[in-house]
C-alpha positions as CSV (number, residue, x, y, z in Angstrom):
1,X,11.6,-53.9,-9.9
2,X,9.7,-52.8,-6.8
3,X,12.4,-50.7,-5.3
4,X,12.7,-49.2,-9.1
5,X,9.3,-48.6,-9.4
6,X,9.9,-47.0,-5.7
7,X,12.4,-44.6,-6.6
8,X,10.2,-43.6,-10.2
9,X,7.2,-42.5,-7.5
10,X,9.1,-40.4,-5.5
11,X,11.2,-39.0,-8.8
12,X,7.5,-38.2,-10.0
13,X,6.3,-36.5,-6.7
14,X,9.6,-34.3,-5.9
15,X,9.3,-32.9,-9.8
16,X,6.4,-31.0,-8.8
17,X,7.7,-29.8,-5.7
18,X,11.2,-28.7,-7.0
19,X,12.9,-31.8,-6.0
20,X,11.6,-31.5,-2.3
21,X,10.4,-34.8,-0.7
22,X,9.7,-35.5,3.2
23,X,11.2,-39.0,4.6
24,X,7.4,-39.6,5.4
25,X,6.6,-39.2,1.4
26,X,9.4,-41.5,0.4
27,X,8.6,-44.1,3.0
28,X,4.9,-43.7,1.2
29,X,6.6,-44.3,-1.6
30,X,8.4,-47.1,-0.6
31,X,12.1,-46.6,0.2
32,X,14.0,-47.0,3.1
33,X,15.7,-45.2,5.8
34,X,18.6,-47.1,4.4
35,X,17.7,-46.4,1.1
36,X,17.6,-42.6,2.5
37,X,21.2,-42.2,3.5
38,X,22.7,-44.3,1.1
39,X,21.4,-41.5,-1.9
40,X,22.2,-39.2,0.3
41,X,25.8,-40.4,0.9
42,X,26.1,-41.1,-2.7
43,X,25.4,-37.2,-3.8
44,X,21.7,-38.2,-5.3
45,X,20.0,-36.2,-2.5
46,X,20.8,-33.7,0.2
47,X,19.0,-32.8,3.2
48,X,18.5,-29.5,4.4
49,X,16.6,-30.3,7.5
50,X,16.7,-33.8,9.1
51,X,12.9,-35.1,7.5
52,X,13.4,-32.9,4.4
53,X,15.4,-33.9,1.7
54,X,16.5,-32.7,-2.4
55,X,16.8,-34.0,-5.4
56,X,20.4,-33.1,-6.6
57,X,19.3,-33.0,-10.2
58,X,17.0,-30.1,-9.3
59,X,19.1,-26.3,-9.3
60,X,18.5,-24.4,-6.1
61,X,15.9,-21.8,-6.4
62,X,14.0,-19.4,-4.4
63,X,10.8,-21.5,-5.1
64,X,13.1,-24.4,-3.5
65,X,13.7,-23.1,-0.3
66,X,10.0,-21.9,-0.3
67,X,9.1,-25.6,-0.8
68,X,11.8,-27.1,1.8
69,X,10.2,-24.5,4.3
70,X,6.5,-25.7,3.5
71,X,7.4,-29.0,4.1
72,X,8.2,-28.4,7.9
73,X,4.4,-27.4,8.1
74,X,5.6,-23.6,8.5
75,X,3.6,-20.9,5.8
76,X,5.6,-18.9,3.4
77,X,4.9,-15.2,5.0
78,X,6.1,-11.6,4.6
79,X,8.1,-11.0,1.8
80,X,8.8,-14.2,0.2
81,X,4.6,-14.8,0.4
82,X,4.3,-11.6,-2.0
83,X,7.0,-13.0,-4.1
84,X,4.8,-16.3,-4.3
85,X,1.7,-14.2,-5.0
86,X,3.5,-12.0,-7.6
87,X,2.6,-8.8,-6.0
88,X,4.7,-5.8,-8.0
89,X,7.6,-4.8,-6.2
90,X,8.6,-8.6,-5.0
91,X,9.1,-10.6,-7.7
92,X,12.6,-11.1,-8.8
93,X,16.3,-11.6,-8.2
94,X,16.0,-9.6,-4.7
95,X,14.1,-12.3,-3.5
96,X,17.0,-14.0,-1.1
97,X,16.2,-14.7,2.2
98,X,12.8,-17.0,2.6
99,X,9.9,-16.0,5.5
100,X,8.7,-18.5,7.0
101,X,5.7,-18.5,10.0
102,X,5.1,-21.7,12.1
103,X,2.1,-21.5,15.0
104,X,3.1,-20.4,18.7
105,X,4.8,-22.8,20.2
106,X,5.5,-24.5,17.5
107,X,8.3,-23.0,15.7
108,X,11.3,-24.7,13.9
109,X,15.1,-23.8,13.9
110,X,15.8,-24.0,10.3
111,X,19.2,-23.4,8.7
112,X,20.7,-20.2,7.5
113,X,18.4,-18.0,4.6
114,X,15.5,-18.6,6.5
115,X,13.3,-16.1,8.9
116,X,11.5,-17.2,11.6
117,X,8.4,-16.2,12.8
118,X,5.5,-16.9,14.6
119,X,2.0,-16.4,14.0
120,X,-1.5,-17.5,15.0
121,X,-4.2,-18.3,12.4
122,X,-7.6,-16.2,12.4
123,X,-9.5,-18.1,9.6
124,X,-9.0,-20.9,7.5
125,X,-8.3,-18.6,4.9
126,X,-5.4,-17.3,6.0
127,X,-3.5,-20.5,4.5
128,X,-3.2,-21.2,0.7
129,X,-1.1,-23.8,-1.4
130,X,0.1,-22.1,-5.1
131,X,2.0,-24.6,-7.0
132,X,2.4,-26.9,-3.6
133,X,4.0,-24.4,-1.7
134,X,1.6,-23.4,1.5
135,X,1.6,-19.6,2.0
136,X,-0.6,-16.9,3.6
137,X,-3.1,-15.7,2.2
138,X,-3.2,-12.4,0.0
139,X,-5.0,-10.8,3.0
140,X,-3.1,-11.7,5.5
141,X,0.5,-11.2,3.4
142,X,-0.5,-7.7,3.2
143,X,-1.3,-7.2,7.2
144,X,2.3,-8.8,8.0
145,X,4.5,-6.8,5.1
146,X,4.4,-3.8,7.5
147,X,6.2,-5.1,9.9
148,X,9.7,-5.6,7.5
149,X,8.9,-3.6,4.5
150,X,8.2,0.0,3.8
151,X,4.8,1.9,3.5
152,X,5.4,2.4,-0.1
153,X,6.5,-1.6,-0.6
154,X,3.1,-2.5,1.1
155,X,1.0,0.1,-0.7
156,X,2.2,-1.4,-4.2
157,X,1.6,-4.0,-3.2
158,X,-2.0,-3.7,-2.0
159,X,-2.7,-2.2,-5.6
160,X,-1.4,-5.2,-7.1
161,X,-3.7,-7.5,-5.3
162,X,-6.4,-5.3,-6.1
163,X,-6.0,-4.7,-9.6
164,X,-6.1,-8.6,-10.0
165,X,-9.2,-9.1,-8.3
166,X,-8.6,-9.3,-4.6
167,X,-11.3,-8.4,-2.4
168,X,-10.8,-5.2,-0.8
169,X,-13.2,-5.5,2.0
170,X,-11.8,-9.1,2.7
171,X,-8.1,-7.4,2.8
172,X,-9.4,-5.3,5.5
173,X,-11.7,-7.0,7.1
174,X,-8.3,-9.6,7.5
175,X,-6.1,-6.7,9.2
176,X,-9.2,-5.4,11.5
177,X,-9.4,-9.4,12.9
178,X,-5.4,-9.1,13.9
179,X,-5.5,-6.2,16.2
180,X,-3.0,-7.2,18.8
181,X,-0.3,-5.8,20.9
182,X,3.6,-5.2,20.1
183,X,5.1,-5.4,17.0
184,X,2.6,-5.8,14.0
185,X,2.6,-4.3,10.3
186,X,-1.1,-4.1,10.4
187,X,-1.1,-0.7,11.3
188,X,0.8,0.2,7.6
189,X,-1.6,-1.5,6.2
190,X,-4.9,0.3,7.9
191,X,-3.3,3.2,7.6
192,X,-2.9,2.9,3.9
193,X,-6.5,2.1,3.4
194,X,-7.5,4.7,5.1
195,X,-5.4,7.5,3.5
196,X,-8.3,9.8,1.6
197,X,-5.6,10.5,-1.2
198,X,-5.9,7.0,-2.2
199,X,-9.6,7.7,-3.4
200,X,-10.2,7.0,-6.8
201,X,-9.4,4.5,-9.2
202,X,-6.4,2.3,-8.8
203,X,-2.7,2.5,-10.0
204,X,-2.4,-0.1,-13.1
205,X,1.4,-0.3,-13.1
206,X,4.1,-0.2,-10.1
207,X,5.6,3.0,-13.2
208,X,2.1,5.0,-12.9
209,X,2.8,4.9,-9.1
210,X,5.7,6.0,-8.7
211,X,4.6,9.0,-11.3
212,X,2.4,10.1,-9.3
213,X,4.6,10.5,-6.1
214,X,7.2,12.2,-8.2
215,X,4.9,15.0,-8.8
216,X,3.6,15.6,-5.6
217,X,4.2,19.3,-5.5
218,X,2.6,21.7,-3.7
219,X,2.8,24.0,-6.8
220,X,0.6,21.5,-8.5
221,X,-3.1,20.0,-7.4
222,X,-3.6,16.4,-6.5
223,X,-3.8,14.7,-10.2
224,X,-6.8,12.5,-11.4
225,X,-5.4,8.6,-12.0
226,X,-6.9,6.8,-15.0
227,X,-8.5,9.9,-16.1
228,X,-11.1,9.5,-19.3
229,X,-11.9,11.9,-22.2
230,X,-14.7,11.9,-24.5
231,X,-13.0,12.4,-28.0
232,X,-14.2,11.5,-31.6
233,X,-13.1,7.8,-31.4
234,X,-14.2,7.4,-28.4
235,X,-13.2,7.3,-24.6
236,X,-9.3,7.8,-23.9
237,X,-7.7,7.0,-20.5
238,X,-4.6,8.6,-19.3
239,X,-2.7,7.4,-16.3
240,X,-2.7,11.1,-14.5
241,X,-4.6,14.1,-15.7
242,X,-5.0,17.3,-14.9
243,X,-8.1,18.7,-15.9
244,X,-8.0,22.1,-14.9
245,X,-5.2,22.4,-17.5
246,X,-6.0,19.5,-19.9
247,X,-2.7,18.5,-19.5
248,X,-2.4,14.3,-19.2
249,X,0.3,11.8,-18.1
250,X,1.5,8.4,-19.6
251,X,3.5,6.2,-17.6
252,X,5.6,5.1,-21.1
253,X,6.8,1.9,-20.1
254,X,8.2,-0.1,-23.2
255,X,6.8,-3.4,-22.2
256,X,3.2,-1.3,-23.0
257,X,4.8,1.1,-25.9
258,X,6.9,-0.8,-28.0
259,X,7.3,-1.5,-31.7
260,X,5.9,0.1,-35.1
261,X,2.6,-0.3,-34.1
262,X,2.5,0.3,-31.1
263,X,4.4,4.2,-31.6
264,X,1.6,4.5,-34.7
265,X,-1.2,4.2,-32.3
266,X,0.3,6.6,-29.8
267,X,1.0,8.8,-32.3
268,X,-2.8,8.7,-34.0
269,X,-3.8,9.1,-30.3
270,X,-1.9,12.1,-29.9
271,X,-2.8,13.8,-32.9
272,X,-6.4,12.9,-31.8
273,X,-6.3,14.7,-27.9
274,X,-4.5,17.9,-29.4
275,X,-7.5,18.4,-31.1
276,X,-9.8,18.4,-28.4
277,X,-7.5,20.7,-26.7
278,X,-4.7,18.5,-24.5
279,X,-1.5,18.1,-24.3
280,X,0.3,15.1,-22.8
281,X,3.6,14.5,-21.3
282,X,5.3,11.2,-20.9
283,X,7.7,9.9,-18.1
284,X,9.6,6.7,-18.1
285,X,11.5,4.5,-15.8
286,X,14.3,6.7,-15.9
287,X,12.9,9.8,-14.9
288,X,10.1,8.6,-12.4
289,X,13.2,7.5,-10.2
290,X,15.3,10.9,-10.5
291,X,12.5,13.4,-11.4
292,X,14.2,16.6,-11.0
293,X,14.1,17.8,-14.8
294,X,10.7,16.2,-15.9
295,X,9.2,18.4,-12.2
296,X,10.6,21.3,-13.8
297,X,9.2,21.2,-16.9
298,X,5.6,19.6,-16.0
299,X,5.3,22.5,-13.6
300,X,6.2,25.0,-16.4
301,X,3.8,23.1,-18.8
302,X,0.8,23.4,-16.5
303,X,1.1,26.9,-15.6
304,X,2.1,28.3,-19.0
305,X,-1.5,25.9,-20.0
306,X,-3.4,27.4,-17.0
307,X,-2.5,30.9,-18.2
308,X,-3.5,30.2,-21.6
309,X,-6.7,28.4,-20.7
310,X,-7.7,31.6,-18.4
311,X,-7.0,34.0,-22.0
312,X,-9.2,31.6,-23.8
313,X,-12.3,31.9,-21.5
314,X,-11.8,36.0,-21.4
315,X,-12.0,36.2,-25.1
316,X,-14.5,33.9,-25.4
């Protein structure tokens, strides 16, 4: 009965952890080193590092591996930290490899589908548990995603954070403490922060971003994000505006415009900013990735509006 009630503790702990336990846990628990390699020998467990061992009856997942590396006292970092965090741009199946950072001089060989890296803590906030997995922080994720992913890959990710709440002047007062020389993705991030065309309200979807760097053309000026208009119903927001030729942007994305009700409202909303005078133009997934045709015929739309804007004023 004991060694029963043994094996029901430690069946109860590794359920939360995606069938990760540590031979220190199960001894807490009760069991044997005996008891270890016999379930291992019999196919019950399997152990991925020599103090680390999985439940069988639990699929490998990404959130596994996260949670066999964060029980060798390493943090989740870089990429697989985002992931964690659910920042837009890394959560999904491209999540393969997990990043993992142990303290100077006390890093871990661990098998293959793991990175390696080292790292020195600044505050005590640059460690967090989500869902018993220990990770970096949100701060400090974002100062170390420079160094293996791209400006753009950090800068969604940055306006995730925000946009859920993260402190701004905590994300940068995190990068300022890391100054340091050689290799470093804290310089992507400052440099992001400080880029004046980021001014302004923030991007609500990873779809309105990458709008907005499909029509940077010089032929056009820098568009307003989350622009408002004053009309009879009361305030509408577009994702990209440009005022000069009331001419507006939606990011259509069908997980925000779907359904009978959902096309009804658009359409009433429509109907509503033609009347004050606007037009509006809407990109999807499709075209914000190979924006060629919907370039052409924004550019056209806002000059041909510009023009008859200019007519309007010299009658009036």
């Amino acid at each position: 009965m004991k060694v029963h009630d043994a094996w029901a503790r430690l069946a109860e702990l590794a359920s939360t952890r995606h069938g990760v336990f540590t031979r220190k846990q199960a001894s807490a628990a009760g069991l044997s080193a005996k008891r270890l390699r016999a379930a291992v020998n019999d196919g019950r467990f399997r152990r991925p590092l020599s103090d680390v061992f999985v439940m069988t009856s639990h699929p490998p997942s990404f959130k596994q591996r996260c949670t066999i590396a964060s029980a060798t006292g390493g943090a989740i970092s870089h990429a697989s930290a985002a992931a964690i965090h659910r920042l837009d741009g890394f959560v999904g199946p491209r999540q393969q490899q997990v990043h993992v950072s142990f303290p100077r001089g006390h890093r871990r060989a661990m098998p293959s589908g793991f990175v390696v890296h080292t790292w020195s803590n600044t505050s005590w906030r640059d460690v967090v548990e989500v869902n018993g997995i220990r990770c970096t922080s949100i701060a400090r994720t974002l100062a170390q995603l420079g160094l293996t992913e791209s400006r753009q890959a950090v800068e969604l990710a940055l306006d995730s954070a925000l946009r859920h709440g993260a402190s701004a002047r905590w994300i940068e007062k995190t990068a300022g403490s890391l100054q340091r020389s050689g290799p470093t993705g804290i310089r992507v991030l400052q440099e992001i922060i400080a880029d004046p065309a980021r001014s302004g309200a923030l991007a609500e979807s990873v779809l309105e971003t990458i709008v907005e760097r499909s029509i940077a053309d010089v032929r056009l000026p820098q568009p307003a994000r989350q622009y408002q208009l004053a009309v009879g119903s009361g305030v509408r927001r577009f994702d990209l505006a440009f005022p000069d030729a009331r001419l507006a942007i939606e990011a259509h994305s069908r997980r925000f415009h779907f359904g009978r009700a959902a096309d009804e409202s658009d359409n009433l909303r429509d109907l509503e900013v033609a009347a004050a005078g606007w037009e509006i133009l809407y990109i999807t997934w499709g075209m914000a990735h190979s924006p060629e045709l919907f370039m052409r015929f924004l550019i056209q739309t806002y000059q041909r509006r510009r023009r008859l804007l200019a007519l309007a004023a010299c009658a009036s």
